[in-house]
C-alpha positions in Angstrom: 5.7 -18.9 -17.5 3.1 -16.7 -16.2 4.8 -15.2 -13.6 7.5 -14.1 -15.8 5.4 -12.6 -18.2 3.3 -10.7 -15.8 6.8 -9.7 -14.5 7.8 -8.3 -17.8 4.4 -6.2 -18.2 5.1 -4.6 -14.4 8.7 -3.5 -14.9 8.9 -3.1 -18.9 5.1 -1.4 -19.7 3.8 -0.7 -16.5 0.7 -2.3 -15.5 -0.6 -2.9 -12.4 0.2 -6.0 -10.5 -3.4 -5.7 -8.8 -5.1 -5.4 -12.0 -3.6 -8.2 -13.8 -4.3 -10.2 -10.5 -7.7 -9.6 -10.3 -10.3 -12.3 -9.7 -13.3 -10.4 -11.3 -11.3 -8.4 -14.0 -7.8 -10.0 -14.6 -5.6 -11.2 -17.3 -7.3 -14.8 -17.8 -4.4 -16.6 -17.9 -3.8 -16.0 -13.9 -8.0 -16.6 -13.6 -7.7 -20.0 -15.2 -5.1 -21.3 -13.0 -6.0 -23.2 -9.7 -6.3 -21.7 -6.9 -3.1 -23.0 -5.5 -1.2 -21.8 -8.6 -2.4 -18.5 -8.3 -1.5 -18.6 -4.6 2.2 -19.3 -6.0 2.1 -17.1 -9.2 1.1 -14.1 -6.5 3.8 -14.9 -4.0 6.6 -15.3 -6.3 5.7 -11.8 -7.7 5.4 -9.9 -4.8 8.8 -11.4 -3.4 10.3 -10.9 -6.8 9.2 -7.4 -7.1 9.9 -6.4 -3.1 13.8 -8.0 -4.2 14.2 -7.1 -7.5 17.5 -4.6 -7.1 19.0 -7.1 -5.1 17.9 -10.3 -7.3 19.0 -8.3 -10.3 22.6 -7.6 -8.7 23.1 -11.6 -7.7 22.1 -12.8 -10.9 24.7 -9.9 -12.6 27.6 -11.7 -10.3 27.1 -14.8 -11.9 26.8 -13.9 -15.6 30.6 -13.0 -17.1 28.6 -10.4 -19.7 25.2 -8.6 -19.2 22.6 -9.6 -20.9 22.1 -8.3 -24.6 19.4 -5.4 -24.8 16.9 -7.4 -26.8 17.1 -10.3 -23.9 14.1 -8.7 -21.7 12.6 -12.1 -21.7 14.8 -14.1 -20.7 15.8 -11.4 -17.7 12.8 -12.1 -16.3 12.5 -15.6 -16.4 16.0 -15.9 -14.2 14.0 -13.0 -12.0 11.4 -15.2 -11.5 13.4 -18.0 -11.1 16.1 -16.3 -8.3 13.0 -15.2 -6.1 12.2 -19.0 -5.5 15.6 -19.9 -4.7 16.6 -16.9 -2.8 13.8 -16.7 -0.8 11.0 -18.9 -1.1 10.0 -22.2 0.1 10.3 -24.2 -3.2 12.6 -26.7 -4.2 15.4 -25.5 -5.7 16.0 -27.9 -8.6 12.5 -27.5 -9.5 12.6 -23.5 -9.8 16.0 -24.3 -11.7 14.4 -27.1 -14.2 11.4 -24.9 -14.9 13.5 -22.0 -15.7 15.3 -24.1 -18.3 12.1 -25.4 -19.5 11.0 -21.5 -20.2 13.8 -21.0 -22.0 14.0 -23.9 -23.9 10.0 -23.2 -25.4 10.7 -19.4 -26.5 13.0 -19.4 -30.0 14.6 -15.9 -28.3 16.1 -17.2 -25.7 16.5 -20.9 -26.3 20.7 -20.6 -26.7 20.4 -19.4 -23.5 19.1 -22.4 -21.8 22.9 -23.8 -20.8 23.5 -20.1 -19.3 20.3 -20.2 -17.4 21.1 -23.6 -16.3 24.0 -23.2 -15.2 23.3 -19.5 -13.3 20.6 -21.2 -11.2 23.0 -24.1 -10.0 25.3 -22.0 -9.2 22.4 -19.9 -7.2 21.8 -22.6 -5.8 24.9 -24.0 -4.3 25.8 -19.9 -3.4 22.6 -18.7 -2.0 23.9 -17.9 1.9 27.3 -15.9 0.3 24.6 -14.0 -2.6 22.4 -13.0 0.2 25.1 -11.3 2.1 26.8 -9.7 -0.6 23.5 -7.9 -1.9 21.8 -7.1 1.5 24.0 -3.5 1.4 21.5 -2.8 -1.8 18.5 -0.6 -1.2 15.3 -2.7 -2.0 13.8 0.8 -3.5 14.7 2.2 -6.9 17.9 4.8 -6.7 15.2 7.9 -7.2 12.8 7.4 -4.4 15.2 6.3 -2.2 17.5 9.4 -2.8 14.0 11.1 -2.4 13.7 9.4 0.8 17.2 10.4 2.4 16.6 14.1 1.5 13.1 13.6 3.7 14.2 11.4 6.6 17.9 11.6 6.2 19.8 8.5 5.3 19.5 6.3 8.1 16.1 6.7 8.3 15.9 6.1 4.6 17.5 2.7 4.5 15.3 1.6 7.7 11.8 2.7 5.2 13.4 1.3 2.4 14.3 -2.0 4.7 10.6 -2.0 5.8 9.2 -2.6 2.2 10.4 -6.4 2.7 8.3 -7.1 5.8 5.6 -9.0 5.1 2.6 -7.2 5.8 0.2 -7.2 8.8 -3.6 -7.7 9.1 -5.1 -4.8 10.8 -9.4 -4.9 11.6 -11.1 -1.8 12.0 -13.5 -2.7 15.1 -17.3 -1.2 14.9 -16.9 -1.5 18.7 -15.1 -3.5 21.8 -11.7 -3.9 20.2 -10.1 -5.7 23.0 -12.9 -8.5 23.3 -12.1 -8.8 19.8 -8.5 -9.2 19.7 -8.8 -11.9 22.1 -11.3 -13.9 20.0 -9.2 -13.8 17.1 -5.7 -13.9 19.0 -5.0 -10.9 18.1 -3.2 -7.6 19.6 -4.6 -4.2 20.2 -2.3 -1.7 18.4 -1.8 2.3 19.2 -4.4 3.2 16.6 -6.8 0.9 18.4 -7.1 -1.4 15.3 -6.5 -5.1 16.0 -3.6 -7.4 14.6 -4.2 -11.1 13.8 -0.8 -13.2 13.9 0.2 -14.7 11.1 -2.4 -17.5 9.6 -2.9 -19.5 6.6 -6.7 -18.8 5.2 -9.4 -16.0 4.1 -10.0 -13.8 6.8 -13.5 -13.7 5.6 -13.7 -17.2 7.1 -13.0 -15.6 10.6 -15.5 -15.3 13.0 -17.4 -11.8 12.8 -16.6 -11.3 9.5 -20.3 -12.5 8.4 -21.9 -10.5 10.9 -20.5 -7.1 9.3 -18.5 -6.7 13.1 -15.0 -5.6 11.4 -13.3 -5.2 8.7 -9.8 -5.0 7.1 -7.6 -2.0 7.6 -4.1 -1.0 7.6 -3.4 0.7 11.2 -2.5 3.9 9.6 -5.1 4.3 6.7 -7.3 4.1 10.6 -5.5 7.2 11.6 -7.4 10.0 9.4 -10.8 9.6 10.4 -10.1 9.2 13.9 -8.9 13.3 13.6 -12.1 14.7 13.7 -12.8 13.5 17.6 -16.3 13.0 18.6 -18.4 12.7 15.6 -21.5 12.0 17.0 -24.6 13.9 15.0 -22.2 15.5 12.6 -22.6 16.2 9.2 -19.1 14.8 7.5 -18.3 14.0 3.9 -16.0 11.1 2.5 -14.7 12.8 -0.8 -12.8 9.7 -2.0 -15.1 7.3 -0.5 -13.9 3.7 -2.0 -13.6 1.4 -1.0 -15.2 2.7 2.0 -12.8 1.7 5.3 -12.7 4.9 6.4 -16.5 6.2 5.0 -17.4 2.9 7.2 -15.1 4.3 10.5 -17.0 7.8 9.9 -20.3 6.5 9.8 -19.6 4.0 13.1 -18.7 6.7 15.0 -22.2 7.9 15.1 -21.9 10.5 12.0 -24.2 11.4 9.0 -22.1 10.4 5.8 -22.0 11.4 2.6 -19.9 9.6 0.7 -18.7 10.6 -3.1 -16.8 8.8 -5.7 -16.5 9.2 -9.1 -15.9 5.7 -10.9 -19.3 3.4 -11.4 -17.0 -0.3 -10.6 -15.7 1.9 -7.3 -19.4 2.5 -5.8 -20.7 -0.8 -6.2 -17.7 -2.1 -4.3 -18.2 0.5 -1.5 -22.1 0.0 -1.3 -21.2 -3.4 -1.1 -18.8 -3.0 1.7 -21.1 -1.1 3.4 -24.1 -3.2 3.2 -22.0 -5.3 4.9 -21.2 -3.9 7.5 -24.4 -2.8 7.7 -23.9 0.6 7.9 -26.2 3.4 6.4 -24.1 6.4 4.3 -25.6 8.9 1.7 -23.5 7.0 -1.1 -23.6 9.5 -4.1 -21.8 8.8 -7.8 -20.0 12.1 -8.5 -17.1 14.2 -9.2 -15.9 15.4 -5.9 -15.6 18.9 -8.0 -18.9 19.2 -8.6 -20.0 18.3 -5.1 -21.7 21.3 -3.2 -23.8 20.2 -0.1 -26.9 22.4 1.0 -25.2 23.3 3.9 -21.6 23.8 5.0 -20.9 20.6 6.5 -19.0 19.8 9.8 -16.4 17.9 7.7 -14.6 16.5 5.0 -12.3 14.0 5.1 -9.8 14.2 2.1 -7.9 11.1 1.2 -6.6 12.0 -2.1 -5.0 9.7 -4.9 -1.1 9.6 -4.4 1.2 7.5 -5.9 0.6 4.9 -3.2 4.3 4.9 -1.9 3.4 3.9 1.5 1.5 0.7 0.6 4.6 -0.9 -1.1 4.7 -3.9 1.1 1.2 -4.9 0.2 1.8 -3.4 -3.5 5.5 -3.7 -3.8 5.0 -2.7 -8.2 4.3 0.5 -7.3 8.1 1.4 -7.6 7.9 -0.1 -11.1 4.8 1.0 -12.5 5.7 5.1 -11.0 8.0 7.6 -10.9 8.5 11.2 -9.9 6.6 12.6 -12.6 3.8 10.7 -11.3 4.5 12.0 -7.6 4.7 15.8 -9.0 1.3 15.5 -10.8 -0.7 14.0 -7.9 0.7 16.6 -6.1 -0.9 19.3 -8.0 -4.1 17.3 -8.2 -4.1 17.2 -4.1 -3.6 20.4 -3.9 -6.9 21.6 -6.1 -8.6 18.8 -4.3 -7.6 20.6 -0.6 -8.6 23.6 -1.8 -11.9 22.7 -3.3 -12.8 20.5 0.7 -12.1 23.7 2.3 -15.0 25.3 0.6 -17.4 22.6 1.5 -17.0 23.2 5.4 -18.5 25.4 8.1 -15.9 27.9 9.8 -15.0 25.8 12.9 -15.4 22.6 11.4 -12.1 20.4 10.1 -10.8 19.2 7.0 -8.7 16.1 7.5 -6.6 15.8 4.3 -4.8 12.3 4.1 -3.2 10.1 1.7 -0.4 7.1 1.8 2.2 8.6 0.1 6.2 8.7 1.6 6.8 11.8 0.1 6.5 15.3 1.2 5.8 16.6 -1.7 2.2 14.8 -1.9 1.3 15.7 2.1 3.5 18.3 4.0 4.0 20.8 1.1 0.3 20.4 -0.3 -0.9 21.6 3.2 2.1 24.3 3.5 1.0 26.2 0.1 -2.7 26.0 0.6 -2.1 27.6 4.2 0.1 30.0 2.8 -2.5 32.0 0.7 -5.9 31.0 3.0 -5.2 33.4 6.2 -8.5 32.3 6.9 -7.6 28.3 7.5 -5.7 27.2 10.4 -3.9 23.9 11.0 -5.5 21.8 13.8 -2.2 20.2 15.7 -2.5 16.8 16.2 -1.6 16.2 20.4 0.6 13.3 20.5 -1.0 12.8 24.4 -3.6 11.3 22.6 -1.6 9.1 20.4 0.5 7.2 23.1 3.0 4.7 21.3 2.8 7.1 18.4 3.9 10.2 19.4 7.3 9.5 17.1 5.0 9.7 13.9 3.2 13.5 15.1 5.8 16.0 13.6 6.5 19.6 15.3 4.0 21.0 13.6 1.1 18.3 14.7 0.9 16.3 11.6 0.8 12.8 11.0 3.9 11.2 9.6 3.9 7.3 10.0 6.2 5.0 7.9 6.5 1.3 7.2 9.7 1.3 9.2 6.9 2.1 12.7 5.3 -0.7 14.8 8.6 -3.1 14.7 7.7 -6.9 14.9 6.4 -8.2 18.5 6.2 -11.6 19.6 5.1 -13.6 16.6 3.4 -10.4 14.9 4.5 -8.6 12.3 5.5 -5.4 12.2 5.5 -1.9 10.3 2.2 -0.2 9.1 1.4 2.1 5.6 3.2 5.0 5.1 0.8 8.3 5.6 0.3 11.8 5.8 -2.6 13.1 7.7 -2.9 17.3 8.7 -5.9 18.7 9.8 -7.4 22.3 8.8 -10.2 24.2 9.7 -11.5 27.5 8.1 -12.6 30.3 10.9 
């Protein structure tokens, strides 16, 4: 019952999975379940949102109508239902006799209890044949992935779009001695030299070095931006969208002097917090990244704006519910005042690394391309893809970063694929 309703608020009003799911600030109903139930409730969201085009179109074969406009509920109850027989370990009659039970309790859809009955069985009994038939479907709502083809072209497309089923990786950003690391915690040294733990059952905060402030979580590409500026030892950088601090942590471990700025209250406690942890010491600072004006021209700023998260959709897989293009086209013009304002804040010679996890072009490639066009005073820094060996595929001809979920494939009992993200580097002479 939960799952289905928290279903119904992604898809029909748009809230955030992440939010409702919180532990601290969540819906209550999900906080007073037990830990194992909330374990399942998550799982069969995430699998039911990374399906839901292809769930949708099996559960449309087996019905002889559609479902009548006003039947919202009861759509995602067979959702909810379908992503446990389609794909998850759970026993089939037991998804099917809870989806009957739903129906049965809610006076809307209760005269629908024989159809969802019998819909399930037969999803059941059909599952191998339903799986073929829908694999041709793109996982990824029509508009972004026609929005992908016209980026990537279409094979490329349908290989990104593939990627959002993957389950995600862990990546650990390393303070320092990555390898000796990856061979305590059986892990694998990738290209960005973050580590990747196989697959385990547990809290990686139970892992050893987790305590001791040693590592901490990171997707392999959100690792990429800071890593930009080289050697950062003595240098005067600034984090201007600091939280929750991975890469203001990477920054300060490197050796530089930090200033790190967010705007939100809830968002610097959890990056002080973060810190502390790790134990690292950065100038935290509770502002408006538009009001920020340092002293003195700084060495650097690294820029990783708010996008509309389009790379993160394995780990965040509502993302294609909860947005659309008119959110992409007003982040867009949010980056771009952001760039502008970060190029004003550094020394000639120094960089500006602007970043964020976005998929689409219009958030990363053209935000660079029209700041550059009327600054003949800022250069692009191109990335060398010597430097970059096993990645030189995600630095573009113009030496920006381009990585997508479909890079890293699956090795040897590791998963694969990484975030999608844009990272350019400028520097004002």
């Amino acid at each position: 019952m939960t799952a289905a309703k928290f279903l119904g608020a992604v898809i029909d009003r748009k809230i955030s999975l992440d939010g409702m799911l919180d532990l601290n600030q969540g819906n209550a109903a999900y906080k007073a379940l037990s830990d194992a139930d909330r374990a399942l409730t998550r799982a069969i969201l995430t699998t039911a949102l990374r399906h839901l085009l292809r769930l949708e179109a099996a559960i449309a074969s087996l019905i002889d109508a559609p479902l009548p406009e006003g039947a919202r509920a009861l759509h995602h109850v067979l959702i909810v239902a379908a992503a446990q027989i389609l794909h998850l370990d759970v026993p089939a009659h037991a998804a099917v006799d809870l989806a009957v039970e739903q129906a049965n309790r809610d006076p809307r859809n209760r005269r629908f209890a024989k159809l969802v009955n019998a819909v399930l069985r037969r999803m059941v009994r059909e599952k191998d044949d339903l799986l073929a038939r829908t694999s041709e479907i793109s996982p990824v709502p029509a508009w972004f992935h026609a929005r992908l083809a016209k980026a990537y072209g279409a094979d490329d497309a349908m290989r990104i779009a593939e990627a959002q089923l993957w389950p995600p990786a862990i990546d650990l950003t390393v303070k320092a001695d990555p390898e000796a690391w990856a061979s305590k915690l059986n892990g694998r040294i990738l290209a960005t030299g973050s580590v990747r733990l196989p697959a385990f059952d547990g809290s990686v905060s139970g892992l050893e070095g987790y305590e001791d402030g040693t590592w901490w979580v990171q997707d392999a590409a959100a690792a990429i931006p800071a890593k930009l500026f080289g050697d950062l030892k003595g240098k005067r950088i600034a984090d201007l969208c600091a939280a929750p601090g991975g890469k203001t942590a990477q920054l300060a471990a490197a050796g530089a002097d930090v200033v790190a700025i967010e705007q939100s209250a809830n968002r610097v406690r959890r990056l002080q917090e973060n810190l502390d942890r790790l134990k690292l010491s950065v100038e935290v600072r509770q502002a408006d990244l538009f009001d920020f004006k340092p002293d003195e021209l700084l060495d650097g700023v690294l820029l990783d704006a708010p996008c509309s998260s389009t790379g993160t959709t394995r780990r965040h897989p509502d993302v294609f519910w909860t947005k659309g293009p008119e959110d992409i086209g007003k982040l867009a013009v949010l980056q771009e005042r952001m760039l502008r304002h970060a190029i004003t804040l550094v020394k000639p010679g120094g960089l500006v690394v602007f970043s964020n996890c976005s998929l689409d072009p219009l958030e990363g490639e053209t935000v660079v391309a029209k700041v550059l066009a009327d600054n003949p005073n800022l250069v692009r820094v191109p990335v060398d893809p010597v430097a970059w060996p096993g990645l030189e595929k995600a630095i573009t001809s113009l030496g920006e970063f381009r990585t997508t979920p479909a890079m890293l494939p699956p090795v040897d009992g590791f998963a694969g694929g990484m975030d999608g993200f844009f990272a350019a580097v400028l520097s004002p002479r």
